[in-house]
C-alpha positions, -999 to 999 in steps of 0.1 A, spaced: -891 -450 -486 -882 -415 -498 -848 -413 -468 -839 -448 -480 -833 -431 -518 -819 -400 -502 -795 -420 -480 -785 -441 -510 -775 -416 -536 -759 -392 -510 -733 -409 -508 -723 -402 -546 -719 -366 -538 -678 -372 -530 -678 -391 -562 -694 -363 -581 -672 -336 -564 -636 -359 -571 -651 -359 -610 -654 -322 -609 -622 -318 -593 -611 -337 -620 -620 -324 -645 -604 -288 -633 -572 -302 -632 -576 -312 -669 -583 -281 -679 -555 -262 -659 -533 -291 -675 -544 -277 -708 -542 -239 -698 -501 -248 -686 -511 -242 -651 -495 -273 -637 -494 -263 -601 -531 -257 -603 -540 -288 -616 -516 -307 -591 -541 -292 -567 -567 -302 -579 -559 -338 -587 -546 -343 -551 -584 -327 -537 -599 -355 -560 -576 -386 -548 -586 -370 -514 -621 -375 -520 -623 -405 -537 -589 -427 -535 -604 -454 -562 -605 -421 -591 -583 -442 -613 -575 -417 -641 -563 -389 -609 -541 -419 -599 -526 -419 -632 -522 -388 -635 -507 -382 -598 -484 -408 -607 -476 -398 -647 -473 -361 -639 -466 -353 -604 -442 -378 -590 
């Protein structure tokens, strides 16, 4: 029962890590380091395509 749980919620840990990644790239935003946060924001889309608000931004700030 236990490795059905663990096989479950380990797939959450790219979702987790895009959200982080995220989250980085906001606050670089807010620091003025753009380049930084372009970084991040593309290792997030590469983790998790369906990270709408790293869409957005990809698209808003980094055309």
């Amino acid at each position: 029962m236990v490795r059905k749980i663990d096989g479950f919620f380990g797939s959450f840990g790219c979702v987790n890590r895009a959200h982080c990644y995220y989250l980085m790239a906001l606050g670089n935003i807010g620091l003025g380091n753009r380049e930084k946060a372009a970084g991040f924001i593309e290792e997030a889309v590469s983790l998790e395509p369906s990270h709408m608000m790293c869409r957005i931004f990809k698209k808003t700030f980094y055309k």
